[in-house]
C-alpha positions in Angstrom: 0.0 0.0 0.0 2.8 2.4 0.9 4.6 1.7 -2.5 1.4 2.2 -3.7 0.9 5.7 -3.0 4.1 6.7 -3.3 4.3 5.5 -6.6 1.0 7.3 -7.2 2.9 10.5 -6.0 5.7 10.1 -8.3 3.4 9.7 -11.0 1.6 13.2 -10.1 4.7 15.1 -9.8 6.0 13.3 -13.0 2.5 14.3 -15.1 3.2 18.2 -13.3 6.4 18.2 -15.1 5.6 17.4 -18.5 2.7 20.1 -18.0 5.2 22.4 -17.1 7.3 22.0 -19.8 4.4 21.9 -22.2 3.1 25.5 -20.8 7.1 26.6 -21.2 7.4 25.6 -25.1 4.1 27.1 -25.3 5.5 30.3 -24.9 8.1 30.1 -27.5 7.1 30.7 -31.6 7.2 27.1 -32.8 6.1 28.2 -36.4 8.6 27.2 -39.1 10.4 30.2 -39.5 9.5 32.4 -42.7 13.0 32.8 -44.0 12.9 28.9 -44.4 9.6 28.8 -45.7 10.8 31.1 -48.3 13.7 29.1 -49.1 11.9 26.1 -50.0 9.6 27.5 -52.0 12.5 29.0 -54.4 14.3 25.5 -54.1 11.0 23.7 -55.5 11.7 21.1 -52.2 8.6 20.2 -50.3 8.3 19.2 -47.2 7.2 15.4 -46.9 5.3 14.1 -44.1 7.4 12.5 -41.4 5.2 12.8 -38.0 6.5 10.3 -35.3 9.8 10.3 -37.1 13.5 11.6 -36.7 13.6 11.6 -40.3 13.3 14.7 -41.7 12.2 14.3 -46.1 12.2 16.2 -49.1 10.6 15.8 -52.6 11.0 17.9 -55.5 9.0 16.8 -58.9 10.3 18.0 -62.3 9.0 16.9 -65.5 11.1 13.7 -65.7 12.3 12.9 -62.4 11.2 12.8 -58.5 13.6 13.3 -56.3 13.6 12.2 -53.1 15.8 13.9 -50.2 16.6 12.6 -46.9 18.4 12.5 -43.3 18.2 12.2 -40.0 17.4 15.1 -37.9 19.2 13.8 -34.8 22.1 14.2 -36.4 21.3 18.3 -37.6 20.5 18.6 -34.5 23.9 17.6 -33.1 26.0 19.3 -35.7 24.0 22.6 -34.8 25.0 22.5 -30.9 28.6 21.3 -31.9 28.3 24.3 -34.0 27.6 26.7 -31.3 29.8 25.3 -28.8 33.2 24.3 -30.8 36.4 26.2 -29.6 38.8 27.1 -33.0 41.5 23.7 -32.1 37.9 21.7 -31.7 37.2 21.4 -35.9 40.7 19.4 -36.1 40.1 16.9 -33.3 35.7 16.1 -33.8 35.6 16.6 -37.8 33.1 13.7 -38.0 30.8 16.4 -35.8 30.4 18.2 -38.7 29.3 15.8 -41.3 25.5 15.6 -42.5 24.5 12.3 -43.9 22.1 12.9 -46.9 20.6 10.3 -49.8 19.2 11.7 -52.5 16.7 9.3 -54.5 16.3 10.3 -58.2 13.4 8.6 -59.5 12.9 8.5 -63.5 9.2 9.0 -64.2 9.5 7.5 -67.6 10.7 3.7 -66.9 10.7 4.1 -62.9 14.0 3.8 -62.4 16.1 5.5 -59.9 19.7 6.3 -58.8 20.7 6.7 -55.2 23.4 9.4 -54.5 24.9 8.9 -51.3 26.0 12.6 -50.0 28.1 13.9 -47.1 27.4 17.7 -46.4 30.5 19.1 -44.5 29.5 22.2 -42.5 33.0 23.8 -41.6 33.9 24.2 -45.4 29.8 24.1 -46.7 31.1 21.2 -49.0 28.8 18.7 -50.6 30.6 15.6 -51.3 29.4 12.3 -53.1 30.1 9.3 -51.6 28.3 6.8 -53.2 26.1 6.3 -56.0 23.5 3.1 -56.9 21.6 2.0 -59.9 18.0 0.3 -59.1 16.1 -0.6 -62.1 12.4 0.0 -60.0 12.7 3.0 -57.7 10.9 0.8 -55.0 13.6 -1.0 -54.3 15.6 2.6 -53.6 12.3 3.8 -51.8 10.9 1.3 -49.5 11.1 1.4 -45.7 11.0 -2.6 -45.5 13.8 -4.4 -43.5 14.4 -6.7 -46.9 14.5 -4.0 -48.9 17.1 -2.0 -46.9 19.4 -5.1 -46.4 19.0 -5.5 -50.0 20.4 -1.8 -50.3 23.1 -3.1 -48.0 24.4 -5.2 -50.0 23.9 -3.7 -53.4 27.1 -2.3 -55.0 27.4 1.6 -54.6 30.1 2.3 -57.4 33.6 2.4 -57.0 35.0 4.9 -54.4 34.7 8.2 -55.8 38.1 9.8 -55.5 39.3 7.0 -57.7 37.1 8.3 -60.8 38.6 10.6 -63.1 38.5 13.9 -62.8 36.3 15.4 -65.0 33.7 12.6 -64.4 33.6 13.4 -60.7 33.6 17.8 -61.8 30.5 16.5 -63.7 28.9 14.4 -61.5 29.4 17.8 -58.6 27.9 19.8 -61.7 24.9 17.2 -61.7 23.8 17.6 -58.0 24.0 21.5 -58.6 21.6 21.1 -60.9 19.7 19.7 -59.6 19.3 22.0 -56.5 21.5 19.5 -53.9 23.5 22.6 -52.9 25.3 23.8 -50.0 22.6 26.3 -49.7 20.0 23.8 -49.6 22.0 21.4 -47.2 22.4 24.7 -44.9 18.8 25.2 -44.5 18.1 21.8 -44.6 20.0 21.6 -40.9 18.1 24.5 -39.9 14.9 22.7 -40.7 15.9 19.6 -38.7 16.0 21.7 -35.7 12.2 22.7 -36.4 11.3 19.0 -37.2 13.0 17.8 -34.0 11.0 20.8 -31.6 8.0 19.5 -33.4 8.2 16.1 -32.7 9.7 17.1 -29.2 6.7 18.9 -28.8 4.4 15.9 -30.3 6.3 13.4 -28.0 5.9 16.2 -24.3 1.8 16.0 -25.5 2.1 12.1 -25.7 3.3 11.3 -22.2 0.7 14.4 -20.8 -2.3 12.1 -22.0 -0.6 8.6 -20.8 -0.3 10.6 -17.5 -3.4 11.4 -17.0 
């Protein structure tokens, strides 16, 4: 009976302090901010639906292709408070800190095909550097959440490491993802977006527990 109640208590003073800290977001503007709004609309990206997810998605449609852009919020959200907090000798000794992981899913509307680009966005020199690229010849099999299909992407051969192409294929393989809007600019905001995705969901997750609480 004791452990009962006191149990009971912790419970109470647990449910308080979700409330709490739902009445302090509260106060703060949890809009996505303007300037990003903006961005995206220029860019032609669109924000994909993702709710429940640390994955943060974009799609862009042209009249051939889809492409499909994602990464892992956690990991924008990291880089930004590295960002904020490094010390000048701190870049040399944490560089994987500043590394976004990005795949880019090009998806040809004409045969449904796609191409996988993986992509490494280095913050400290705003560099975006391929890594990997794939061939699927159904886009489904570059697309689908499903454990086989990912092992399947495991194990599917990426291309030959990239600083062993030649140079001018590699210049126009950098020229490619300009065009097609994969820019440091975009990768920049795209960071600053995953800190809005991750408030939301932080937000999403506080609301959650308050109703389990209850």
């Amino acid at each position: 009976s004791t452990s009962s109640i006191a149990s009971n208590d912790a419970k109470k003073q647990f449910h308080e302090s979700v409330i709490a800290e739902i009445e302090h977001e509260a106060g703060n503007d949890n809009s996505l901010p303007e300037a990003l709004e903006s961005f995206f609309d220029r860019s032609g990206f669109k924000l994909a639906e993702t709710t429940g997810q640390s994955l943060g998605k974009l799609i862009k449609e042209t009249e051939t292709e889809t492409l499909h852009l994602y990464f892992d919020v956690n990991q924008a959200v990291n880089i930004r408070a590295v960002e904020e907090n490094f010390e000048e000798d701190d870049l040399t000794k944490q560089p994987d800190e500043f590394f976004l992981n990005v795949n880019l899913v090009v998806a040809k509307k004409a045969d449904n095909s796609a191409v996988s680009f993986d992509l490494i966005y280095r913050t400290y020199d705003a560099a975006v550097v391929v890594e990997g690229v794939t061939h699927y010849a159904n886009a489904t099999e570059a697309l689908s959440e499903s454990a086989e299909d990912e092992q399947k992407r495991e194990i599917a051969y990426h291309g030959p490491a990239i600083s062993n192409l030649d140079e001018k294929l590699v210049l126009s393989l950098d020229n490619y993802m300009e065009s097609l809007g994969v820019t440091d600019e975009l990768l920049h905001h795209i960071i600053n977006y995953g800190i809005y995705k991750e408030n939301e969901e932080y937000l999403r997750w506080l609301s959650n527990l308050e109703k389990f609480l209850k």
